[in-house]
C-alpha positions in Angstrom: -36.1 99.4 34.8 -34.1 102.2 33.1 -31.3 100.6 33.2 -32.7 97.2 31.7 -33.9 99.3 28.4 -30.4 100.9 27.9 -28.9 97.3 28.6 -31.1 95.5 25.7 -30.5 98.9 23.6 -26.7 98.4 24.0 -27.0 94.4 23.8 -29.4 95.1 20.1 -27.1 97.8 19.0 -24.0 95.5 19.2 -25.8 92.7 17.7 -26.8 94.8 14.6 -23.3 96.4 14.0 -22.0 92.5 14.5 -24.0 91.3 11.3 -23.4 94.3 9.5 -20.4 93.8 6.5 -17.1 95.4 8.4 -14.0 94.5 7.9 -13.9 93.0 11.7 -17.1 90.8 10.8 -14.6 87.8 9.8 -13.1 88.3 13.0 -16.5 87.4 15.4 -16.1 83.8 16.5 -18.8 82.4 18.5 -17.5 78.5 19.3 -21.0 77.6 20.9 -22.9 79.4 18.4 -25.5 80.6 21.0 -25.5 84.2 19.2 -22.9 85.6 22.1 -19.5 86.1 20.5 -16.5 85.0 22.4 -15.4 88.0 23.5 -17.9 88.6 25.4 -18.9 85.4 26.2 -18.3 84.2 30.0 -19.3 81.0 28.6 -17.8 80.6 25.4 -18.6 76.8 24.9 -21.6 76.3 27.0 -25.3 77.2 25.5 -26.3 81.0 26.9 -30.0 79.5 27.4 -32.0 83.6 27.3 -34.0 82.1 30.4 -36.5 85.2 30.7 -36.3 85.5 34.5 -32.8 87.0 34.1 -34.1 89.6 31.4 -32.0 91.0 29.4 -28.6 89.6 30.8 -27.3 88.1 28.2 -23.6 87.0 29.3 -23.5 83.7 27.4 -23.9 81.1 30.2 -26.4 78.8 31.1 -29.3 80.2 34.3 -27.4 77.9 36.6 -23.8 78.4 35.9 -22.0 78.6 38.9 -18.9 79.9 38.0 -17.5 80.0 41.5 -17.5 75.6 41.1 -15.5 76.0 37.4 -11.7 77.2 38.2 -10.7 77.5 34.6 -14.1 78.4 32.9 -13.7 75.7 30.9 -17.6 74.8 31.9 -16.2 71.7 33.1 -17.0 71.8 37.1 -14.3 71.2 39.5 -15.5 68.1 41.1 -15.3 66.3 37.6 -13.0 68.0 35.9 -9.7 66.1 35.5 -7.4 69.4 35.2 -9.5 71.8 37.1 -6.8 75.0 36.7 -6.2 74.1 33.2 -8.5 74.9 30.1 -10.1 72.1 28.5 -9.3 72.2 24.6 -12.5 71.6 22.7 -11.1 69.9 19.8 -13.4 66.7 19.9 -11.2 64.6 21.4 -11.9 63.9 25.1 -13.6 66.8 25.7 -15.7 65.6 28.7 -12.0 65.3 30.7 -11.5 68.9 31.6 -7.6 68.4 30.2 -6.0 70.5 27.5 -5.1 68.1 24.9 -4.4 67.3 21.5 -6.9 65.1 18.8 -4.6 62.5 17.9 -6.3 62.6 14.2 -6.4 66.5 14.6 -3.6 68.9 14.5 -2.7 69.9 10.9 0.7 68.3 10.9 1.4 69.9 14.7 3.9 67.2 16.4 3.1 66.4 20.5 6.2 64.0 20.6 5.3 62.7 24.2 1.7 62.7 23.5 0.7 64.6 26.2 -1.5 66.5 24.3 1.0 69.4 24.0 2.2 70.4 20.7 5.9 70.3 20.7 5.9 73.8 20.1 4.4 74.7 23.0 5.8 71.8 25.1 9.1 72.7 27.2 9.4 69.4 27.5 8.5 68.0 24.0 10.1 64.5 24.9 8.3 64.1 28.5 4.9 63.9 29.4 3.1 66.0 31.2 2.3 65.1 34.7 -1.1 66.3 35.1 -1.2 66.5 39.0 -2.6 70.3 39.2 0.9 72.3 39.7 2.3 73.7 36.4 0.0 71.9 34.0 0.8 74.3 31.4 4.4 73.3 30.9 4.0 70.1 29.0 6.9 68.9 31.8 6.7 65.8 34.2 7.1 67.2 37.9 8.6 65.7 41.1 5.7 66.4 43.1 8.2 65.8 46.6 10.2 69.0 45.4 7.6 71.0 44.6 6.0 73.3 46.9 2.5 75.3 46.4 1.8 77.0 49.6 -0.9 79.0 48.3 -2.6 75.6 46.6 -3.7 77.6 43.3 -1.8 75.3 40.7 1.2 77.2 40.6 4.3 75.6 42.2 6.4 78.6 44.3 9.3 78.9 41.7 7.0 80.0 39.3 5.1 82.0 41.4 5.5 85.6 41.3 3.1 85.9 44.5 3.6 82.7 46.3 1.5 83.4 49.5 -1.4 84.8 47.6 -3.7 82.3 45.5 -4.0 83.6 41.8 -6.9 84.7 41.1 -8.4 83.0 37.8 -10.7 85.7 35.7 -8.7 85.0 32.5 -6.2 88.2 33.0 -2.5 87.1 33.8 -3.9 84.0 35.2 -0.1 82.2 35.4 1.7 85.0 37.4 0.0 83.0 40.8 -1.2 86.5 41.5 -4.6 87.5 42.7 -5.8 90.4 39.7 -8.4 92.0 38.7 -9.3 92.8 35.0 -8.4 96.2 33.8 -11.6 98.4 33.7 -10.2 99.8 30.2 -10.1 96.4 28.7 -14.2 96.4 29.0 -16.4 99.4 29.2 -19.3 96.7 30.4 -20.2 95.7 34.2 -22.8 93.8 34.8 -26.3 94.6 37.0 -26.8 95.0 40.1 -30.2 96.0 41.0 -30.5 96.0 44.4 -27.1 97.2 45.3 -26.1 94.4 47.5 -22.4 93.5 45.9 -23.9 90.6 43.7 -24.1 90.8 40.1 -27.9 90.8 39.1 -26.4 87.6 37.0 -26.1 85.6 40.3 -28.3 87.3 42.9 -31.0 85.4 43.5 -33.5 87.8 44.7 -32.8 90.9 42.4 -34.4 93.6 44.5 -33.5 92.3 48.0 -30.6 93.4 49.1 -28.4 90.7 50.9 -27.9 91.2 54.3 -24.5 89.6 54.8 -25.4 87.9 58.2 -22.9 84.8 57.5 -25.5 82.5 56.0 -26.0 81.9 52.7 -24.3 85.6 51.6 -23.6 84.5 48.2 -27.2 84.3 46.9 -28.2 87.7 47.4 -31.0 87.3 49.6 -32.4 88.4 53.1 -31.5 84.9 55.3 -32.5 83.9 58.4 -30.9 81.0 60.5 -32.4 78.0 60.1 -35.3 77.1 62.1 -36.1 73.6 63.7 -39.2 72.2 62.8 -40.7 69.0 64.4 -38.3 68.9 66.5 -35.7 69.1 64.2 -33.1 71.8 64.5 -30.0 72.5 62.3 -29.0 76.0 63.0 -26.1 76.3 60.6 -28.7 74.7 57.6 -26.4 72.4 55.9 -28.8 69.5 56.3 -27.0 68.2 59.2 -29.1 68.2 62.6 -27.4 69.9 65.4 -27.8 66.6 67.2 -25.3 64.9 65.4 -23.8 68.1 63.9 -19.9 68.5 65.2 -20.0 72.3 64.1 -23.7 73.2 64.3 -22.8 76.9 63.9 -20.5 76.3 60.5 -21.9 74.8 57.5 -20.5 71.7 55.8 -18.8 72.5 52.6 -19.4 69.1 51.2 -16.1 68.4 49.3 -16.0 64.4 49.9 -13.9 64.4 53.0 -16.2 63.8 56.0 -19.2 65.4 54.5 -21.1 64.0 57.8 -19.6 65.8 60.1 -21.0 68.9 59.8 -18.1 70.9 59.8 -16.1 72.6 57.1 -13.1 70.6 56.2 -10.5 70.9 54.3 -8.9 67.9 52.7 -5.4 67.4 53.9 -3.8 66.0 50.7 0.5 65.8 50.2 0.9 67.3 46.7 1.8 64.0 45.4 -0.3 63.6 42.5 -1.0 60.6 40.5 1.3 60.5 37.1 -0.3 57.4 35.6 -3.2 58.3 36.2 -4.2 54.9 37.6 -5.7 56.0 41.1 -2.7 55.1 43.2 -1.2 57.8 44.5 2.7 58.4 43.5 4.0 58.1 47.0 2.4 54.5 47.6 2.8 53.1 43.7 5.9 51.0 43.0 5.4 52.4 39.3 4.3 55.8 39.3 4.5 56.3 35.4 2.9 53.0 34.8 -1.0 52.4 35.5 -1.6 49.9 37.2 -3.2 46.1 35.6 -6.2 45.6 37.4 -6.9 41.8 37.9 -7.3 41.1 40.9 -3.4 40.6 40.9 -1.6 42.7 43.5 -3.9 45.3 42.5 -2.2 47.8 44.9 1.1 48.0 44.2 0.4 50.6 41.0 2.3 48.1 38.8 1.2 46.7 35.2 0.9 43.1 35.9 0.2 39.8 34.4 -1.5 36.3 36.0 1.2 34.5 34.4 4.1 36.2 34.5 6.7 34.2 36.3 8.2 37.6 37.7 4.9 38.0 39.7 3.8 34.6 40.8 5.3 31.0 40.5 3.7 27.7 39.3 5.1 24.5 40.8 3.8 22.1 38.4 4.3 23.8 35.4 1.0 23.2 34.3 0.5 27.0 33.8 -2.3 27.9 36.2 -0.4 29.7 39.1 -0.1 28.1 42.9 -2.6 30.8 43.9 -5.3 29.4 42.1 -4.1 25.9 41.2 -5.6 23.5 43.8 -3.4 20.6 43.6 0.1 23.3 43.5 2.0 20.3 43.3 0.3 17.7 40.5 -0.5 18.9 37.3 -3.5 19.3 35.6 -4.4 16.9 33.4 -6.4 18.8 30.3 -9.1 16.4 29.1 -11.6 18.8 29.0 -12.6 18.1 32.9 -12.2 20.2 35.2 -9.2 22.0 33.9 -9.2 24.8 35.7 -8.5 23.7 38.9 -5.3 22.3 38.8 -5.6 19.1 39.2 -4.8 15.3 37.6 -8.1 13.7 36.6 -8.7 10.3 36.0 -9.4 9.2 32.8 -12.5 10.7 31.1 -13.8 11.0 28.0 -15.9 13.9 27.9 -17.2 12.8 24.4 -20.3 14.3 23.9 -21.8 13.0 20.7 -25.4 14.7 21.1 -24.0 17.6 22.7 -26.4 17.9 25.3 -24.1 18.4 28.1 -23.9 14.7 29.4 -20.7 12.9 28.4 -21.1 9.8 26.6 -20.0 7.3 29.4 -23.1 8.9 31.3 -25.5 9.3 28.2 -28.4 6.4 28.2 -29.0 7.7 25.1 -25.5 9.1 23.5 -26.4 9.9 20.2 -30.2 11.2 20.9 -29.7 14.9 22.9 -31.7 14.8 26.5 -34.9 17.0 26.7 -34.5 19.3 29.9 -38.0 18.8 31.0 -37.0 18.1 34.9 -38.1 14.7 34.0 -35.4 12.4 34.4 -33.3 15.4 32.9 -29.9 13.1 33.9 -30.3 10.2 31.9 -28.9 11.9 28.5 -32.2 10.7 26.9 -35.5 12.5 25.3 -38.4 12.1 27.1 -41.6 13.5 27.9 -43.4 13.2 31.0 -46.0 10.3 30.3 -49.3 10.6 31.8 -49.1 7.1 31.7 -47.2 7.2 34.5 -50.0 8.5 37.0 -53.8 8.2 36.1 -54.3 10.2 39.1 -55.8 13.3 38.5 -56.5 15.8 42.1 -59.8 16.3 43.3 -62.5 19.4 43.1 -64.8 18.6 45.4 -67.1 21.9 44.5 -66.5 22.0 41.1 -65.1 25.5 40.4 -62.0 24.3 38.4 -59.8 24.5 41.2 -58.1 21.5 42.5 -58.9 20.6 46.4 -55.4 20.6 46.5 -54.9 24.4 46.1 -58.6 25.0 46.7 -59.0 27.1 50.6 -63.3 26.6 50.4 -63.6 22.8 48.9 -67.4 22.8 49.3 -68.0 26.5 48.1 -67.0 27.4 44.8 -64.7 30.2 43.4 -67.0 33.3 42.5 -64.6 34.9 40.2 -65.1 38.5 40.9 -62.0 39.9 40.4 -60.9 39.7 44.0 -58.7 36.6 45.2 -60.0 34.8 42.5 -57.3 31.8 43.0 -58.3 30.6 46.7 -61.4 28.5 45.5 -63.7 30.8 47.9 -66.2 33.1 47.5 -65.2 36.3 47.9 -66.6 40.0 49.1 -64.0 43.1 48.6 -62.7 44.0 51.8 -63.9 47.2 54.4 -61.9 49.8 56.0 -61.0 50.2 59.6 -60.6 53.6 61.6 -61.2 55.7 58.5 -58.9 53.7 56.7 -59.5 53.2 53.3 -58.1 50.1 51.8 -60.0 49.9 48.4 -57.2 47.0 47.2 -57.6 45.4 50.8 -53.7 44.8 50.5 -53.6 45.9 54.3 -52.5 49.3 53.2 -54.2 52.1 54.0 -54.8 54.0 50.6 -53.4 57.2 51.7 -49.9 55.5 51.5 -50.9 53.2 48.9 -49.0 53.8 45.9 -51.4 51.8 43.9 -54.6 51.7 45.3 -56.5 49.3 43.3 -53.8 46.9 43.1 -53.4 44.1 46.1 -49.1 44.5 47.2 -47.5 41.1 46.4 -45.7 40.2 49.8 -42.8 38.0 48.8 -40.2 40.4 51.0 -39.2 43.2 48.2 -40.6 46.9 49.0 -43.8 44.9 50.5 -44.5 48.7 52.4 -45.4 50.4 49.3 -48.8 48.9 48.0 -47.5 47.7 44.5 -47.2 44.0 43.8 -43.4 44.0 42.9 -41.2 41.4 41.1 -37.6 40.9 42.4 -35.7 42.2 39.8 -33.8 38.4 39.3 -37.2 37.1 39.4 -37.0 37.3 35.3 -34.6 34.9 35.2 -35.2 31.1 34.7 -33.6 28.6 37.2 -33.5 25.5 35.5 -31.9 23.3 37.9 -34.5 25.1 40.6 -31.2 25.6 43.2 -32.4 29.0 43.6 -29.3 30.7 41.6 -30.5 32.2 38.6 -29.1 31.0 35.2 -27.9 34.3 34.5 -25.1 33.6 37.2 -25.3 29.8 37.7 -22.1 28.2 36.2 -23.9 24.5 36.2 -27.7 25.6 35.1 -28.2 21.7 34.5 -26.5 21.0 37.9 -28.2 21.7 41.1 -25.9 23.8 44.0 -24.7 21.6 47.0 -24.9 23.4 49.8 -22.1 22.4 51.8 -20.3 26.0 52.7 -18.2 25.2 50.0 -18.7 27.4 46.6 -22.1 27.7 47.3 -22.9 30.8 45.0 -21.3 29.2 42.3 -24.5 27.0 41.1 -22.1 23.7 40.9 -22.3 20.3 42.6 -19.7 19.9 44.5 -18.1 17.7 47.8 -15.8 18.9 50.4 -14.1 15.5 51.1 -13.0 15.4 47.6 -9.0 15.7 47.4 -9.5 17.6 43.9 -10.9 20.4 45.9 -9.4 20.6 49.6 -7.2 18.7 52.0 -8.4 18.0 56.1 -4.3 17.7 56.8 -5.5 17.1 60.7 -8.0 14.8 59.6 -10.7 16.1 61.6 -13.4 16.3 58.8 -13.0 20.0 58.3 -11.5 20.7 55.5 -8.3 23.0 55.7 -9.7 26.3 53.7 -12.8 26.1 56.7 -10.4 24.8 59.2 -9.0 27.8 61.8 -6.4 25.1 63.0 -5.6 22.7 60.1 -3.0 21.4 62.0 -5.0 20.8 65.1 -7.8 18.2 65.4 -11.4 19.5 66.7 -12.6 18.7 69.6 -15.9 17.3 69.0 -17.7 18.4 72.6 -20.2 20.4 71.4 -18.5 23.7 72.1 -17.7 25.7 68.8 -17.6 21.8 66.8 -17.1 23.8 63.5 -14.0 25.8 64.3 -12.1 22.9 63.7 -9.8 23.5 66.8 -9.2 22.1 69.7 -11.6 23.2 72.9 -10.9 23.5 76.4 -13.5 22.1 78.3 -16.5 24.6 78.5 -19.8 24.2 81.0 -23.2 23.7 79.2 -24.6 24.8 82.2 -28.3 26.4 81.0 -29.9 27.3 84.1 -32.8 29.3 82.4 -33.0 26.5 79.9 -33.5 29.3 77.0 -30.7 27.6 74.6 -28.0 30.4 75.6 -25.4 28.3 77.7 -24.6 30.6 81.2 -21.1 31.7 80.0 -22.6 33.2 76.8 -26.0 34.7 78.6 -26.0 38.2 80.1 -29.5 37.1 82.5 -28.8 33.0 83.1 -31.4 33.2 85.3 -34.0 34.3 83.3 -35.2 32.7 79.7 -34.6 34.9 76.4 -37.9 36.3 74.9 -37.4 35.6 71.1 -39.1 38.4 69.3 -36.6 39.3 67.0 -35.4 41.8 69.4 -31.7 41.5 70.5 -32.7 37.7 70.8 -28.9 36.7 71.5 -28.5 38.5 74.8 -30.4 35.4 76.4 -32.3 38.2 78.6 -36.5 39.0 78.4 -37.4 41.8 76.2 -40.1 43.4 74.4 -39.6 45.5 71.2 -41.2 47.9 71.8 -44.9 49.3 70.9 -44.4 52.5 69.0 -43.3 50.8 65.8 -46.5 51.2 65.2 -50.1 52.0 66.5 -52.2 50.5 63.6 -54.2 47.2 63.9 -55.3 46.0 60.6 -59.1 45.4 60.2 -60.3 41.6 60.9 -63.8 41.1 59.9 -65.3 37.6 61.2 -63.1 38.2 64.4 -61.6 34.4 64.0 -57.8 35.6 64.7 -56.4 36.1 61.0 -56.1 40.0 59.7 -58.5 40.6 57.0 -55.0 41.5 54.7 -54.6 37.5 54.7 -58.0 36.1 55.2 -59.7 34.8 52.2 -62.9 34.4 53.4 -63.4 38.0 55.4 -67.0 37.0 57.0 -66.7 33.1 57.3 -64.4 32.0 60.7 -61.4 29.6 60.3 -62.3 26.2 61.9 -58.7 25.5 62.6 -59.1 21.5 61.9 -55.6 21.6 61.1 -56.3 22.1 57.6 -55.0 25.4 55.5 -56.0 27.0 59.1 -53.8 29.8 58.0 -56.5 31.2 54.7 -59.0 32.1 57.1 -61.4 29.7 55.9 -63.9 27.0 57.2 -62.3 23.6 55.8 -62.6 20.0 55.0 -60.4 17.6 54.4 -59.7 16.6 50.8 -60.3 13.4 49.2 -57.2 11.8 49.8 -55.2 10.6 46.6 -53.1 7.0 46.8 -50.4 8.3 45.2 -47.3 9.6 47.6 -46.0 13.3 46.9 -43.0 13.2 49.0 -40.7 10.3 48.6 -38.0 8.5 50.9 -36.5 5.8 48.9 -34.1 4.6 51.6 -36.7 4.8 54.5 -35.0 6.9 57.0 -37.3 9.2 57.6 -35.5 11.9 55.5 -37.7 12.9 51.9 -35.4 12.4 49.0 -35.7 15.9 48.1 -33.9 16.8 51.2 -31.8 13.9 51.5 -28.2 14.1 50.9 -28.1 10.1 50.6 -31.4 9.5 49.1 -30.5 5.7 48.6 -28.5 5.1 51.5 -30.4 5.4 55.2 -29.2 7.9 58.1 -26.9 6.1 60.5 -28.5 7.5 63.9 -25.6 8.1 66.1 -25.7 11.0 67.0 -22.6 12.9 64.6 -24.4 14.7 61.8 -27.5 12.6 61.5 -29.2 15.2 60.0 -28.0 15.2 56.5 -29.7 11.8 55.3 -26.5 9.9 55.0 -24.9 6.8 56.7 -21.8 8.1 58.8 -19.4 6.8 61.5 -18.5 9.3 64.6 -15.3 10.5 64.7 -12.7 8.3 66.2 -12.3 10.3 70.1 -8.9 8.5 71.0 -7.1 11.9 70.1 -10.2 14.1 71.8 -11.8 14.7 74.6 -13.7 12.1 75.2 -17.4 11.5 75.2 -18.2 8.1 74.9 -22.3 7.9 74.9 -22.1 10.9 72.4 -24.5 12.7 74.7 -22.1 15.9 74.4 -21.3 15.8 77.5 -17.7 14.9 77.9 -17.1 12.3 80.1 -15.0 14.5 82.9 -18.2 16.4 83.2 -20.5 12.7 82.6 -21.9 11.1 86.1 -22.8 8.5 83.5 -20.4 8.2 80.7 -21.9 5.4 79.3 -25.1 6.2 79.3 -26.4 9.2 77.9 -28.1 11.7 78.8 -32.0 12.5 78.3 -32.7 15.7 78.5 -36.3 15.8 79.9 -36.0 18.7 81.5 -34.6 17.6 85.1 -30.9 17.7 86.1 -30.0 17.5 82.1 -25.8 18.6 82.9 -25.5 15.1 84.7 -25.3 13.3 81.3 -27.5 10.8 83.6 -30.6 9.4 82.4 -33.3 10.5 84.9 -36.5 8.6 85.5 
């Protein structure tokens, strides 16, 4: 305690004779103006911030400095700072870098010739940049990092190192000799604290009258340490956060430096002193232009070389239409620029893309070319304004109890809503819901409130953080999707335009067509196109073995003994169906997954199957007539309305909103006769052949012209059985 007074009686003393007129007052300089002057500042541009636990140690840095992470007491810390064994220079000019340099509007007149943020006059090299690759950064000089050698890795290559086995010791005295120093006790009369007497400056020790007890653990803070202990079963005896389970060193801590931090052990990067003289993150030894960053555009971004898209020296353009072969689609035809489709490279026919109304629909297409279209999804292609007539449909829906909520949408048609806050949208009358096994659930979300992050509000279950208890919005949610393709505007390139989904582009937001010869070639002409085609050369071999590969197959067994949908050559347990839980589910074997996921059974009030989390009326039973059986609710069919909801203009059984061809019916023969559309088998001259397309070839067919009918007895004959 003694010592503190005399410390603060010093530290006041030197204050006062500081603001007193001398004729060294004009020489005080304080560049953080935190009331410490320089020269006794150990932080002479960070904040000293007088935290009171420290006392009367006033050294001019921040509580939770750690010095021992800044190289150059710059109060830049290593792992950020750009030159971290050279000084920043706080001149306002890239500060936050870590690198001497010089304020291109600064300078007074001072010259830096190579801009290197050296002036000339300090520069040895006034017409050549320095290379700032952490040897001899204080030389203003470019360096040939394979020459140089810095066995002791402190920043100082050998030939300038007086002590070139010995790592310098940076403390601001001598600190370009390469020599490990110490300051010269007659330069300052001042040592810091140490209370306890353990070796650690009261400045850093964290437990001030503890002393350390130097066991290997944690020696630097100044405390009494102990080896970790394990708890729950979890032990990490080294205590780097790294279980000895999976800890390679469990007796040495990690020293977290970005190189295999999970490993446990302490590494040490093995780096070739190559630096990086442009600066542009490719290392000298692998970039073709080492003082020259790097163009990134997606270009040959890895050769280190500025670059440009159209730059005949780096790519070439067949056509001469100026969009390069690697992006042009049709390398060989030029594009025709009409305003269509220019960027891909390719002649269009002859389109006007006059727009008079400029509402997105050319004129050739526009009903209504000179009156803008009104994007109400309601006949939003036409190019005309319109609003959606209730003329069209006197039909209005049904409310069979009269609680203002359609039948339609309505769970309870013969009992009204009872609007009390709770699930007030089913069209039910509602009672909160009860706990089960001590289990408060006061929002009756299904989650206990003990894990409920908000209690009194129901979790919104649409498959984003639906664990927490909050009713969540997925963060795209906010954006509109006005062509209702699911791809937000904000990234839709056609918001007007639904997506095709045909594995072609399909995050783009665009209609588009595979078989269209402005987009991709099939050169075998098996109906894949080339860029989805493994063997564009080779014709698929349509025999229901890997039919999308778009090679040709040798002939493989659909043999299924189990009959679980995992042919034998693919199913570890033929013999025995796959149990599809979710749980390794391709192994084609029986499993279960397991029952200590969890051990709680949610609550279900009128005991009629459905969890009380999803059952809208908790203490009336389901009557499961195949109506909304899911809500929990005892239902009746709605009055039925005349007027159809789904629609299937060309009658094949496909709705139009799923349809690919909604005007043209499905051909049924078997090839693709799921997509709506009329379609002719491929032609199997060239193929295996399988002639009553029962995929089974006929080598493998007992009946090849008749197929097979898989009922569930001897279906690999490809015979119809009776």
């Amino acid at each position: 305690m003694k010592q503190h007074f005399l410390l603060g009686f010093l530290l006041l003393l030197t204050l006062t004779i500081g603001m007193s007129p001398s004729v060294y007052a004009n020489k005080t300089i304080d560049s953080d103006g935190d009331g410490v002057p320089n020269d006794i500042d150990f932080c002479p541009h960070l904040l000293e911030d007088y935290d009171p636990q420290y006392g009367n140690n006033i050294d001019g840095c921040p509580a939770d400095f750690v010095p021992w992470y800044d190289s150059d007491y710059d109060g830049i810390q290593d792992h950020i700072d750009g030159c971290p064994t050279v000084r920043e220079t706080y001149n306002k000019f890239q500060d936050t870098d870590g690198c001497p340099d010089l304020s291109p509007d600064g300078g007074k007149g001072l010259i830096d010739s190579d801009y290197d943020g050296y002036p000339d006059y300090l520069d040895l090299c006034p017409s050549q940049p320095e290379t700032f690759n952490e040897i001899d950064d204080t030389d203003g000089c470019p360096d040939d990092e394979l020459n140089l050698l810095d066995r002791d890795r402190d920043g100082i290559s050998d030939k300038k190192d007086s002590c070139p086995l010995e790592a310098e010791t940076y403390n601001q005295f001598q600190d370009t000799d390469g020599c490990p120093d110490s300051v010269d006790s007659t330069l300052s009369a001042y040592t810091f604290p140490d209370t306890d007497g353990d070796g650690i400056d009261d400045r850093w020790d964290q437990c001030l009258n503890e002393p350390e007890n130097h066991n290997g653990f944690q020696d630097e803070d100044g405390c009494i340490d102990v080896l970790g202990a394990h708890s729950d079963g979890f032990i990490d005896s080294d205590y780097d956060s790294i279980g000895d389970d999976v800890d390679a060193c469990p007796l040495e801590r990690e020293n977290y430096n970005k190189f295999q931090d999970d490993d446990g052990c302490p590494d040490v990067l093995q780096l070739q002193i190559t630096g990086d003289s442009d600066g542009d993150g490719i290392l000298n030894s692998f970039d073709e232009c080492p003082y020259q960053p790097e163009t990134y555009n997606k270009f040959q971004d890895d050769d280190g070389c500025p670059d440009s898209l159209f730059d005949n020296r780096y790519s070439s353009d067949s056509d001469g239409d100026g969009i390069i072969d690697n992006l042009d689609i049709c390398p060989n035809r030029s594009e025709t620029f009409n305003g269509f489709q220019d960027t891909d490279g390719c002649p269009d026919n002859s389109v006007s893309t006059l727009d008079s109304d400029m509402d997105g629909i050319p004129n050739v297409s526009d009903s209504c070319p000179l009156e803008p279209e009104t994007y109400n999804q309601f006949q939003d292609t036409d190019g005309c304004p319109d609003s959606v007539d209730s003329t069209l449909s006197g039909y209005t829906f049904p409310d069979t109890d009269g609680d203002g909520i359609e039948d339609r949408w309505d769970a309870c048609i013969d009992e009204p809503e009872n609007y009390n806050g709770n699930l007030d949208w089913d069209g039910c009358p509602d009672t909160l819901g009860i706990s089960k096994s001590a289990l408060s659930d006061i929002d009756y979300d299904g989650i206990p409130d003990e894990v409920d992050l908000c209690p009194t509000i129901g979790e919104r279950y649409n498959g984003f953080q639906d664990d927490d208890g909050c009713p969540d919005t997925i963060p795209y949610d906010s954006f509109a999707d006005s062509d209702g393709d699911g791809i937000p505007n904000n990234v839709d390139q056609c918001p007007q335009s639904k997506e095709t989904y045909n594995k072609f582009q399909d995050d783009d937001g665009c209609p588009d067509s595979l078989f269209d010869n402005r987009y991709s070639s099939d050169s075998d002409g098996d109906g894949i196109i080339d860029n989805l085609d493994i063997c564009p050369n080779r014709s698929e071999t349509y025999n229901g073995f890997q039919d999308d590969d778009g090679c040709p197959d040798k002939s493989v067994s659909k043999l299924d003994s189990d009959m679980d949908g995992i042919l034998d050559v693919s199913d570890a347990c033929p013999l025995e169906p796959e149990t599809y839980n979710y749980y390794q589910d391709e192994d084609g074997c029986p499993d279960s997954a397991g029952s200590m996921a969890s051990s709680y059974s949610f609550p279900d009030t009128d005991g009629d199957g459905i969890d009380d989390r999803w059952d809208s009326c908790l203490d009336e039973q389901e009557n499961f007539n195949g109506y909304l059986d899911w809500d929990g609710c005892p239902d009746k069919l709605a009055a039925e309305s005349t007027t159809p909801t789904r629609y299937d203009s060309d009658g094949d059984g496909f709705y139009d909103g799923i349809d690919s061809c909604p005007t043209n019916p499905e051909t049924w023969n078997k090839y693709n006769d799921d997509d709506g559309c009329p379609d002719i088998a491929p032609e199997q001259q060239r193929f295996v052949h399988d002639n009553d397309l029962d995929e089974i070839i006929n080598d493998e067919d007992l009946c090849p012209d008749d197929p097979e009918d898989y009922d569930g007895d001897r279906d690999t004959d490809g015979c119809p059985d009776n």
